[in-house]
N, C-alpha and C positions, 0 to 999 in steps of 0.2 A: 447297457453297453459298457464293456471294460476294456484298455489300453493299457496293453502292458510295455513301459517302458524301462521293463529291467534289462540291466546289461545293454542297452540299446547306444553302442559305445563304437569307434572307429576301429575299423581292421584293416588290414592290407593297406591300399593306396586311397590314403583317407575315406574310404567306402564305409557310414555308418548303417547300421544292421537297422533293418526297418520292426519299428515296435509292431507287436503284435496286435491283430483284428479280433475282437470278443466280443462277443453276443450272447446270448441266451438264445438255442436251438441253432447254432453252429456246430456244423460236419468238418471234423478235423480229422486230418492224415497226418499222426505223430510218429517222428524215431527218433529213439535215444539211444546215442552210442557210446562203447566204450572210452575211454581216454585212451586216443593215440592206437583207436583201436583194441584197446586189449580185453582181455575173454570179462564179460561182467557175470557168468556163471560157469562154476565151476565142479558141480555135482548136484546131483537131482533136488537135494536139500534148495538150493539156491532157487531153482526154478520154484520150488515149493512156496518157497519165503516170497519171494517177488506176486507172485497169485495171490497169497494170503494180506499182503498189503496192498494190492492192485484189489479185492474184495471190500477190503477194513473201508479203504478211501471212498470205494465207489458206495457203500452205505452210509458213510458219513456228508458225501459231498450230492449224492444223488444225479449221476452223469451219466451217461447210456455207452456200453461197447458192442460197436456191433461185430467188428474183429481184432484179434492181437497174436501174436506171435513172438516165442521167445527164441531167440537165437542165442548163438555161443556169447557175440558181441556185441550186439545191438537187440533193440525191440521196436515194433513196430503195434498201433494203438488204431482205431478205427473210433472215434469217439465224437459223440454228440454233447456239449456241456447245455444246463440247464440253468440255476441262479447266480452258480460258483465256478468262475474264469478258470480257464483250463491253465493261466499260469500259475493258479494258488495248489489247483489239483497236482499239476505234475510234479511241480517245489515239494511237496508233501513227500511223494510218491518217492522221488528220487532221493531227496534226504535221509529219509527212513530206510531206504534199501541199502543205501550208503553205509549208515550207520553199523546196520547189522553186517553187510561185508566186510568191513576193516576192523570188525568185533572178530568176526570168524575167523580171519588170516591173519589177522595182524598188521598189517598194515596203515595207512594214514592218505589223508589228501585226499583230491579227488577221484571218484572211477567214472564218472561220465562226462562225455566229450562235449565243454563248455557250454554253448547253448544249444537244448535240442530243437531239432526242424517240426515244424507246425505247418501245415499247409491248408486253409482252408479249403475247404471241396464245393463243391458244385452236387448237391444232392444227386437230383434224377439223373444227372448224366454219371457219375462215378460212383455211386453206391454198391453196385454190385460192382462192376470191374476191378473196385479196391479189396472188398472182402475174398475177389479170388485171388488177385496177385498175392494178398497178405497172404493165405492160404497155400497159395503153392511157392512161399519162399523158399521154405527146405527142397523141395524138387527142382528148384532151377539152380540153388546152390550146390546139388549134388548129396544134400545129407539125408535125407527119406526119395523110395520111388513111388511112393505119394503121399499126398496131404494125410491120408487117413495113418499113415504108418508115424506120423512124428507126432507123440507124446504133449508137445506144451504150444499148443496152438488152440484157438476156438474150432477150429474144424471138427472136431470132435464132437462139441456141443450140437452143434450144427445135427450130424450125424444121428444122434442118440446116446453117444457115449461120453457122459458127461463130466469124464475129467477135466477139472477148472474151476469145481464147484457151481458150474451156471453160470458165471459172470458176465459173459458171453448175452447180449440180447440180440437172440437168433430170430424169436419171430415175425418183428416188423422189416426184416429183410425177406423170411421163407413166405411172409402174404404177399411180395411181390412177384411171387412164382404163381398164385394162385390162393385163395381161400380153404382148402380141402389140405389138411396139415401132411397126411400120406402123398399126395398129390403131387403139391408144394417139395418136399424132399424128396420124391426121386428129379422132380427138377432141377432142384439144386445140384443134384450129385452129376447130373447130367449136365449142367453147366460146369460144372469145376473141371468134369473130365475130357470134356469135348476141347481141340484144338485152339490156339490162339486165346491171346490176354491183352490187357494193358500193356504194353512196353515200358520199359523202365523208363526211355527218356519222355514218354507221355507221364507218369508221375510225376515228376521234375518240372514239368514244363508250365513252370509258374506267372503269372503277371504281377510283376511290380514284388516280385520275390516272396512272394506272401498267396495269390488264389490259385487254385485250378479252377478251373472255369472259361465259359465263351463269354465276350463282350456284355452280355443282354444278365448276366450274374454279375458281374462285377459292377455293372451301373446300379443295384438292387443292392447290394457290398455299400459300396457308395451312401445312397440314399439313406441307408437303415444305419447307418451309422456314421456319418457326416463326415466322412473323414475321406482326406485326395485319396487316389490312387493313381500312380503315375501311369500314363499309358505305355505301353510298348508291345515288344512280340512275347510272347513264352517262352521262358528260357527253355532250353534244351527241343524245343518243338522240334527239330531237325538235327539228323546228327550231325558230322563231320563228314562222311561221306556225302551223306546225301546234299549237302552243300558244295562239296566239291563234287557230283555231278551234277549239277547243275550247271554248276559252271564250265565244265569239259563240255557241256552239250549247247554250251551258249557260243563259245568261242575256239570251238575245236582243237582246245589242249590236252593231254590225256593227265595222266593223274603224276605218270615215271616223269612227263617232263617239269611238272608243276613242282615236283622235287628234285630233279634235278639241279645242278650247277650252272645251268644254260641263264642269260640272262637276257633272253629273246621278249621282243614287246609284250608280246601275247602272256607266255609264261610269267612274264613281271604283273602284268592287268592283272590276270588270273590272280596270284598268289593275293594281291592287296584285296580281290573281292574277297575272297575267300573270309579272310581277318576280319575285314569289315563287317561282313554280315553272319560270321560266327561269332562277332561282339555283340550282336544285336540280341542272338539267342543266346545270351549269357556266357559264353564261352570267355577262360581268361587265355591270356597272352602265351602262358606257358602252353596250356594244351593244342594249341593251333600252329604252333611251332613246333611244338614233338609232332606234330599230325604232317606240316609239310617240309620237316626234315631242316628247320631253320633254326638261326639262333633267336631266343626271343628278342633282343632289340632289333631286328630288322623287322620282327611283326608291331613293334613299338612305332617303329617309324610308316609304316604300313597307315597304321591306325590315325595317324596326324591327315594321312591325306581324306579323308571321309567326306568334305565339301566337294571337292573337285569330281567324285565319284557316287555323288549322290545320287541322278538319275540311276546309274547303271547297278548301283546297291537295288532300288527298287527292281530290275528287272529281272534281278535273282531269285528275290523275292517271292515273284510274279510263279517264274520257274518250278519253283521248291513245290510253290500251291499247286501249279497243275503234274508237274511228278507227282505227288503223292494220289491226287483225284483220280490219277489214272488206275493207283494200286487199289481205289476200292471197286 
């Protein structure tokens, strides 16, 4: 087991960054972003270089990809680590890319966006659901009208067409389609193209800022590697609407008055659930104030009353679970 307590330093409102979960045969969901967003390739050369070092590492460190995907400004990593911590692999990884971009442009400092996001996974439940979102990033961001037409992604591999060099290990995911390799890939292709994915805010929707996973993995998290995990809800597991309907459906306020200027009992309850149990799903101060048209110190003061409003937090709660049970 490995703890990576690098950078594990205070941000924002003394909030420190939880050291990272390592194992030998942990499923990580990695993105690393540009700095402040900006393009980390910028001609085919680039995507070139970044594969050729994302090859080098993965024969030197011996670590499984089962998906990756290069965008203009970020990447995204579908990756199993094996003896060598996924914080020694990526440091590598990013360093060297580093290196070689500020060689080519000239440039200095850094190009990637501080520390990147690691999310541990929950194998059987997100194995495939991640290899397709990675997969169909360039089609929801509007840059390919499908997975097969963009160039620097595993999908390809997947496919038969095996730009990327192979690095890509496609087929402990295509025998979960079936044993018959013909077989297995039109199912794949029939999975990727058939309706419906993951939602974004189900990637995000982390416990304790670090798993994807139901309860019954994180206690298995836990055990195999002795380390707390604080309990709570998943971040993002619900959106902002969907919280606030609930709440409209709880105490018959609509969404116009919960933003409005009115400062009617109902419409004041409402707005303070709202806070309250979008704090729960990770949500900060600023987005729930832009969301119900507030300045963010009134959703500050909002947040102070959380005792007085305890049960009634639970019964949104309650709400959010059966909305959603309904939509399967």
């Amino acid at each position: 087991m490995f703890i990576d307590m690098g950078k594990s330093i205070c941000y924002g409102l003394g909030m420190a960054r939880k050291p990272r979960i390592e194992f030998e045969g942990a499923l990580y969901h990695v993105i690393t972003r540009g700095n402040q967003r900006q393009q980390i390739f910028n001609a085919t050369e680039d995507y070139e270089r970044y594969l050729k070092i994302l090859e080098d590492y993965k024969l030197r460190y011996d670590f499984l990809i089962y998906a990756y995907i290069l965008m203009e400004n970020h990447v995204h990593l579908l990756m199993e680590t094996k003896e060598v911590p996924l914080s020694k692999i990526l440091q590598g990884i990013n360093q060297r890319y580093t290196m070689y971009f500020n060689r080519r442009y000239a440039t200095v400092g850094h190009l990637f966006q501080g520390r990147y996001k690691a999310m541990l996974c929950e194998r059987d439940s997100y194995l495939l659901s991640l290899v397709k979102y990675i997969h169909m990033n360039p089609v929801r961001l509007g840059r390919a009208k499908s997975p097969a037409a963009y160039p620097w992604s595993s999908h390809r591999s997947y496919i038969g067409q095996t730009r990327g060099r192979g690095i890509a290990d496609c087929e402990p995911v295509l025998k979960t389609f079936g044993e018959h390799r013909r077989k297995a890939l039109r199912a794949y292709r029939e999975y990727i193209e058939e309706k419906g994915m993951l939602r974004r805010e189900d990637v995000y929707a982390t416990v304790d800022q670090r798993i994807v996973g139901d309860e019954r993995f994180v206690e298995e998290v836990k055990k195999r590697t002795g380390r707390s995990v604080v309990p709570g809800k998943r971040r993002y597991l619900y959106t902002l609407p969907e919280i606030a309907k609930a709440v409209e459906e709880m105490y018959a306020v609509s969404l116009k008055q919960l933003r409005s200027k009115g400062r009617g009992e109902e419409s004041g309850r409402g707005r303070r659930l709202i806070s309250l149990v979008a704090k729960e799903y990770g949500y900060k101060g600023q987005a729930v104030a832009e969301y119900l048209w507030r300045d963010p110190s009134v959703i500050t003061r909002y947040l102070e009353e959380e005792n007085r409003l305890g049960s009634e937090v639970e019964n949104v709660h309650a709400k959010l679970i059966e909305n959603r049970n309904k939509q399967v």
